[in-house]
N, C-alpha and C positions, 0 to 999 in steps of 0.2 A: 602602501597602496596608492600613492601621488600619483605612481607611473603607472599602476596595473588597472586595466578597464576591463569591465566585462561583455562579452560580446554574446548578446541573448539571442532566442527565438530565431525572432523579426530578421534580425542581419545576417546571419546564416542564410536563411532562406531566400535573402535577397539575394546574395552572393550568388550561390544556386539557380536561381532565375534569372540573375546577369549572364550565365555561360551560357542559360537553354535561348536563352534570347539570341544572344549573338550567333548561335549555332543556326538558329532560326533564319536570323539575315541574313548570314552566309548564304541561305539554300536560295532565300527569294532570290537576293541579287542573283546567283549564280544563273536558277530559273529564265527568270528577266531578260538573262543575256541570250540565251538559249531560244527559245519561243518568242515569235512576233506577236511583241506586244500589243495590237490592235483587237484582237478576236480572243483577250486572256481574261478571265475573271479570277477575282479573288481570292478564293477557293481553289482555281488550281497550283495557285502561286504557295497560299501558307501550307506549310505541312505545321502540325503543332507539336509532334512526334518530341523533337527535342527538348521542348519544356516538360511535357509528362514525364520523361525519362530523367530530368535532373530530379524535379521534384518526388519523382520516386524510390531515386537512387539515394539522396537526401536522407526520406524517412526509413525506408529501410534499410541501407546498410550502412551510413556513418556512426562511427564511433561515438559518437554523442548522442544518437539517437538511441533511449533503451527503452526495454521492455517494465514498463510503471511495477514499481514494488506494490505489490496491494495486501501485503501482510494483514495490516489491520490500520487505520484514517492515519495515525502517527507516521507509520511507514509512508505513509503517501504521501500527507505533508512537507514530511523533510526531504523524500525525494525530490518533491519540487521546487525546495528551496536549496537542492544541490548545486556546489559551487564547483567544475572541472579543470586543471590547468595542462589536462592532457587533451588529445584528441586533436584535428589539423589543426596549424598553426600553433601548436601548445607545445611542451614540452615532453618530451618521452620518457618512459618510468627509470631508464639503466644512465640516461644521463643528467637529469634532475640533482643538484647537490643538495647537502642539507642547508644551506641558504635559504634556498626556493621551501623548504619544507616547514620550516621554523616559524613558530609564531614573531608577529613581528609587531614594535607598540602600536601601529597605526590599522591593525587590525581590532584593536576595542572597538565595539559598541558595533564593529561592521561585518567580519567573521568573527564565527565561536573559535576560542580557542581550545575548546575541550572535543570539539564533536568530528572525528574525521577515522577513518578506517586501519585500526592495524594492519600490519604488512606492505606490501611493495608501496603502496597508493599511499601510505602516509603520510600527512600533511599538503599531498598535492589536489585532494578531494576533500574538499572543507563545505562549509553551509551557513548561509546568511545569519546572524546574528537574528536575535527577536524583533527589535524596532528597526533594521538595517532598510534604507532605500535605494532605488537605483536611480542614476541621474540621466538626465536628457543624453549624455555623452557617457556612459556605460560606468560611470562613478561610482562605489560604494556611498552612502550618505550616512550620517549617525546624529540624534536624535541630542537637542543641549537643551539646557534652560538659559537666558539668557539674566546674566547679573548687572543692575544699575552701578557703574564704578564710581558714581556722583556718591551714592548713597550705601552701597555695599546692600543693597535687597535683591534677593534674587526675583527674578518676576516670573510672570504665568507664562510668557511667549517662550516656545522653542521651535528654534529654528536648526535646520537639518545641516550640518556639515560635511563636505570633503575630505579626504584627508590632508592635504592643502592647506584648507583653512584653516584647519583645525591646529595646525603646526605654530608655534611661540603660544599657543592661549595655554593661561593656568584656570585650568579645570579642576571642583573641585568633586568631591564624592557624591553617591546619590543618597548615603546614608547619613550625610553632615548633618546635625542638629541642627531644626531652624525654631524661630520663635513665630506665635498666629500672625504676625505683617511680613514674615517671608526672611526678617534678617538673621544673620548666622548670631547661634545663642555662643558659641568659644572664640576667643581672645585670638588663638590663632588658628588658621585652618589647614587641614591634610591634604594637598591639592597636588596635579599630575602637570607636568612641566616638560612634555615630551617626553624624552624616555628616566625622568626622575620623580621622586617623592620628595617634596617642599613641603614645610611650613609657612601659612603666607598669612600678610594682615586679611582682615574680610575685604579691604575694600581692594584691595589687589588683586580678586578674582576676578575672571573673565567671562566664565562660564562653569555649568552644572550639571554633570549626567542629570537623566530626566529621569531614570530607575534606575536599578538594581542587576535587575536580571535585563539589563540592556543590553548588558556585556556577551551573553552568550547565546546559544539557536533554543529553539523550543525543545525539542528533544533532551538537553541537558538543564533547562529552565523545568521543566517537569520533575526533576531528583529533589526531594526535600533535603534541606541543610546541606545545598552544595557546598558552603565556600568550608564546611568539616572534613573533606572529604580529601583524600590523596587525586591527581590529578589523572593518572592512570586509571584509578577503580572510576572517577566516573566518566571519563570516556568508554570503560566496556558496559558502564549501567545505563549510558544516554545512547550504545549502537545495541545494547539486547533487548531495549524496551522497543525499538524496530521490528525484533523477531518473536514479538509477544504473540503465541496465536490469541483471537477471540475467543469468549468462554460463551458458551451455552447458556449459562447465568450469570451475570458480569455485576461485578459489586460496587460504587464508587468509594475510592481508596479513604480513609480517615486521615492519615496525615499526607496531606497534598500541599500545591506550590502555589494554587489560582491561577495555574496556566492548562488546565485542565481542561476548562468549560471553552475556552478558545481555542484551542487546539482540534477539539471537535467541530465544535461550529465552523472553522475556518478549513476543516479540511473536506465538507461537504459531508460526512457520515452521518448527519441526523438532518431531519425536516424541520425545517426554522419558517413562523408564520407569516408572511409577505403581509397582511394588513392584521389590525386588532380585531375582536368580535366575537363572538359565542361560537359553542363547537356544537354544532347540530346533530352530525352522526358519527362515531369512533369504531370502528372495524379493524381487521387485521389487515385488511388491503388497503381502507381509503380514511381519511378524515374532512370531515366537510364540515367549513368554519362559515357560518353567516355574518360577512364582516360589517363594520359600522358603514362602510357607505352603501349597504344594503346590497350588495351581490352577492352568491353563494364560490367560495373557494373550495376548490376538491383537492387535495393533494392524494396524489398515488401511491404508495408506499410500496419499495422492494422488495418483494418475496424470496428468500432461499436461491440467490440469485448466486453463480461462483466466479471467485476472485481469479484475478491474476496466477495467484499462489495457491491455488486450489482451497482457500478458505471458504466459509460461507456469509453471503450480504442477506442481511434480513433487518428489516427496520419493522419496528414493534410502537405501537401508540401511546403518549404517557399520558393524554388526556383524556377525559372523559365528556361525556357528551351533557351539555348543560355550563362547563367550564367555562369562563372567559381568559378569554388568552390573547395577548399583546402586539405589536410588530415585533420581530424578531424574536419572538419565544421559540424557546424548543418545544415542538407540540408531538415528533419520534424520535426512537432512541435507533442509532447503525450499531455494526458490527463493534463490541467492544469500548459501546458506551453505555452510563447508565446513568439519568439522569441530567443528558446533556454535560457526561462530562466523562471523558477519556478512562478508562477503568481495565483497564490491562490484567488484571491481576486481583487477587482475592486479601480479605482480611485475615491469616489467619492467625493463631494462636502460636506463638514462636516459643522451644528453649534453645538457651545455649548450655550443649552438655555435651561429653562422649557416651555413648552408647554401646561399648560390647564392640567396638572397629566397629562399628557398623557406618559411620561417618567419619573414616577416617581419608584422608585427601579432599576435604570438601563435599565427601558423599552426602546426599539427603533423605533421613527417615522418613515418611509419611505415614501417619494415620489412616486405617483403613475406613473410617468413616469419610473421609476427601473423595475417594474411588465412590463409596458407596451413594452417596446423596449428590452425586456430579456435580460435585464442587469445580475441580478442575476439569472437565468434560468438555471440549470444543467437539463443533460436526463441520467437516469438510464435503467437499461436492468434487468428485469424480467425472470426467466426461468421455464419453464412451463415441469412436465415431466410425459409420461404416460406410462404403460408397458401394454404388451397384455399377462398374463400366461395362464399355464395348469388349469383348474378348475377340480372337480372331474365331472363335467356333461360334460367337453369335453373344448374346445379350446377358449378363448375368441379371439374375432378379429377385427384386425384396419380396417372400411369399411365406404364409404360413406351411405349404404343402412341402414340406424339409422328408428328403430320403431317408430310410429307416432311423427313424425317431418316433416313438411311444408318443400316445395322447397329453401322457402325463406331462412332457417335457413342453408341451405346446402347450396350455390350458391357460397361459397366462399371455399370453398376445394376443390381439386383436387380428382381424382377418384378413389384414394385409400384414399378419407376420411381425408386428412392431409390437414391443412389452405395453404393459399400461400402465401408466402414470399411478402411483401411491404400491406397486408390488413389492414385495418383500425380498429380493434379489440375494444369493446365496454363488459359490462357486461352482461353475460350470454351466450354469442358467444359459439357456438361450436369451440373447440381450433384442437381437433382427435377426430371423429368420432371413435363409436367403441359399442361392443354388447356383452353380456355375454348367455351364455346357459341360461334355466331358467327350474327349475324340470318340471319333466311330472303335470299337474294338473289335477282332474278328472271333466270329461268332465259331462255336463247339458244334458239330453236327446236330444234339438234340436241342441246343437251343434254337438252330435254323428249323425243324420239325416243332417245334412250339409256338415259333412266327407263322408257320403255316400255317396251322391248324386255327391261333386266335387272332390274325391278322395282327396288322402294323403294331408295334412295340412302343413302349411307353419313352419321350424322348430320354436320352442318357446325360445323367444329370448330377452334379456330386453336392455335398453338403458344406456350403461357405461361412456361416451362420456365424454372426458374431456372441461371442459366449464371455460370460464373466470370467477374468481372471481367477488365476489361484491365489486365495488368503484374502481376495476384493468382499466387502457384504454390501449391504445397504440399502434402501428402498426410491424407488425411481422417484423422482422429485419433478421433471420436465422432458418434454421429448420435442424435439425438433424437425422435420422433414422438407427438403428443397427439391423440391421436382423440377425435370427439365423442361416438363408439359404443364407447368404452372409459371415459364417464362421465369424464373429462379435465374441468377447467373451462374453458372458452373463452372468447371473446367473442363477442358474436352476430354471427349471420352469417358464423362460421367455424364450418367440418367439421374440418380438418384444420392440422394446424403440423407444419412440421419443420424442425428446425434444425440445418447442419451444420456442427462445428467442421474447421477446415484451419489444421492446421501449419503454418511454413514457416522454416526458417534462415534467416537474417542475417547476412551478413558484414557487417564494417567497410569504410565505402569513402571517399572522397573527399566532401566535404563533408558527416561526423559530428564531432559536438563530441564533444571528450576532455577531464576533467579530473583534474586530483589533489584533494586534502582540504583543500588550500589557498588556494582559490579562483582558483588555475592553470588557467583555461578555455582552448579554442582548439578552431579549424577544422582537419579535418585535410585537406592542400592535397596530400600527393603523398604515393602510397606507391611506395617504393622496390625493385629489387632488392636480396640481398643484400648481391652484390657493390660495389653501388654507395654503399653506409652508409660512414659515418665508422667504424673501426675502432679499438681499442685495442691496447697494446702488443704482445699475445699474441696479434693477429689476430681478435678478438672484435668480431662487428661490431653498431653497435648497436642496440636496438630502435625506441626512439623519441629524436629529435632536436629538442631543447627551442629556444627563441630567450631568452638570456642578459639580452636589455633586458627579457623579462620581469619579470623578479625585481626589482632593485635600488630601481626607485619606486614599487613596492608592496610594499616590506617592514614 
């Protein structure tokens, strides 16, 4: 990593703003030359045209530029501590050698070496290590304690290295025994010597990893008793815990790493108290702290708000009103925390057994009491979208009065045709009412005798209506509307948008993959009654029902 720099955000976009610019001076001078300059104003000379157009072209279609994972705060996190060696200027996936892909020693403490993508993208899409910095000039940095060589004590200051610097120091472990004044308690020590393992005197060290889990990203800093682990299984347990969806009821995990609570916090998914002070009012919408220097803080909380990935954002209060709570407390919980701490996944009651094939390849039993008390139950959010344009026969429009259609199928929309907010939505539902012109058709003789007889005919008009899918349910949560007579921005040839969001639960069923942290995947092939689970001594019967040849050849 001596030679390899990372080129973030900021440089990119400056790059980008160097061509829109020069494109830009291009036009003035040209302008300039063109038009006497005496009777010009400023304005007519800039056009800004080419700046908007890098910086668009930029966000929108570079390869670097992606659509934010929003699975669930984890996912988000590490997307943003994604590291690319593709993209312009980078290296391309079919000429990439295994060189460029390999972990390499001077990746410690700066990329994970555990955390990066099966398949083509192997090794060339890695992620910042846990304590990893970036330096003024695009540097990796990594995190030391620094050791007195006079006296061999390690001391309190660390200081951030390059990989540069870092190169001839002997470093020793973060797990080295020390005694309370900081000196190593063993005779000799296990120290890293570039790319070897030394035995060294104490006072011949340089330097100290500052933790543990320095070495690796947060994503694989979350698997309890990594360093047990085959290296394979927990790269697929630090990218599945990625694709955790959120649970309905989210439990905080029992055997966890203490990277939990910061993983959340740090990824914005729960509301953290900006000042100390009593909680005066606690709602599902708002919490209002009366802080110590006597102003009232209102914090707004997320409602059923949907993700990226069509999950759902809802932030829920853990406090109570009358509470005193701190600066930086967690005072709500997001999507897939509980307790101000990352919670993926549930407690449950585990055997290791076969069952009748019913777990054989990795399948997973489940107990039918998981389904029933929505244990594993996440609700997703749906988004529904319909536009009213110009047609060349005239105006299409959002309107309850929908051509033959029964009362019944209308009873549930308001009077301009839109569903209402908390209905209970099934297939086929009308979601927006709405009607298109339809060409003139030529009329049958008695239908021209019936125009006569009741005057002008009712305009001809067909049924456009947006309707729920087949196999969609769930009950409207939000509705959206952007009018073009409400000075909304549109696109041309649209009047009207709306958009509606639909709820809907999710149980767990027969063919969802389930995993642990350990890269323990599987299908799950049959869920059970109770009574039919493999039980334990006290009649306890169990949740889930693991298959034993998992484990042992990929440990």
């Amino acid at each position: 990593l001596g030679n390899r720099r990372l080129r973030c955000v900021g440089e990119l976009l400056q790059n980008q703003l160097r061509i829109g610019m020069s494109r830009m001076d291009k036009n003035i001078k040209e302008r300039m030359a063109i038009h006497d300059t005496d009777d010009l104003r400023p304005e007519a000379l800039i056009n800004t045209r080419p700046v908007a157009t890098a910086i668009r072209e930029f966000f929108g279609s570079s390869p670097l530029s992606q659509f934010m994972d929003q699975n669930n705060p984890l996912a988000e996190l590490t997307h943003k501590r994604r590291l690319s060696a593709l993209g312009p200027g980078g290296l391309s996936r079919d000429r990439a050698s295994f060189e460029v892909r390999d972990v390499h020693y001077t990746h410690y403490g700066r990329i994970c070496p555990v955390e990066t993508p099966e398949g083509p993208n192997i090794g060339l899409i890695s992620y910042l290590a846990s304590y990893a910095k970036i330096s003024d000039y695009g540097f990796l940095k990594a995190p030391y304690r620094v050791v007195d060589k006079t006296t061999g004590r390690v001391t309190d200051e660390v200081r951030y290295l390059t990989a540069d610097e870092e190169d001839n120091n002997v470093v020793a472990q973060a797990n080295e025994a020390l005694d309370e004044n900081g000196y190593f308690v063993n005779k000799k020590v296990i120290a890293r010597l570039n790319t070897e393992f030394i035995e060294v005197e104490p006072t011949d060290v340089d330097l100290m990893d500052a933790c543990p889990q320095m070495a690796v990203s947060v994503a694989a800093g979350c698997i309890p008793f990594l360093e047990n682990d085959d290296n394979t299984r927990a790269l697929m347990g630090s990218n599945m815990q990625k694709q955790a969806v959120p649970l309905m009821i989210t439990d905080s995990p029992i055997v966890a790493t203490g990277m939990e609570y910061k993983a959340a916090v740090d990824s914005g998914a729960v509301v953290v108290a900006r000042e100390g002070g009593i909680v005066e009012r606690a709602s599902g919408s708002e919490i209002v702290v009366l802080s110590d220097s006597g102003r009232k803080d209102t914090y707004y909380l997320i409602k059923f708000k949907r993700s990226n990935q069509g999950t759902c954002v809802n932030q829920r209060p853990i406090v109570k009103e009358g509470d005193r709570v701190e600066a930086g407390q967690v005072i709500a919980d997001g999507p897939a925390t509980s307790n101000g701490e990352i919670s993926l996944g549930k407690n449950a009651l585990i055997g290791f057994m076969t069952w009748e094939g019913y777990n054989y390849e990795d399948a997973v039993l489940l107990n039918e009491r998981l389904v029933r008390d929505d244990m594993y139950t996440s609700i997703h959010i749906e988004k529904f979208t319909k536009e009213a344009r110009d047609t060349k026969l005239g105006a299409q429009e959002i309107t309850r009065e929908v051509p033959n259609v029964g009362e019944d199928a209308l009873k549930n929309l308001d009077q301009d045709g839109i569903i209402r907010i908390g209905t209970e939505v099934r297939p086929g539902d009308i979601l927006v009412g709405m009607v298109t012109p339809k060409g003139e058709t030529e009329l049958t003789p008695e239908e021209r005798l019936l125009r006569a007889i009741f005057g002008e005919k009712a305009r001809e008009v067909k049924d456009s209506s947006l309707k729920m899918r087949h196999g969609e349910y769930g009950v409207v949560v939000d509705v959206k509307i952007y009018d073009r007579t409400n000075s909304d921005e549109l696109a041309p040839g649209v009047n009207k948008v709306v958009h509606v969001y639909v709820a809907q639960k999710r149980k767990i069923s027969v063919g969802d993959k389930m995993a642990g942290r350990h890269g323990n995947k599987g299908v799950v092939s049959r869920i059970l009654p109770p009574e039919d689970m493999p039980f334990l001594a006290d009649g306890t019967p169990l949740d889930i029902v693991l298959n034993p040849l998992g484990v042992p050849s990929r440990m």
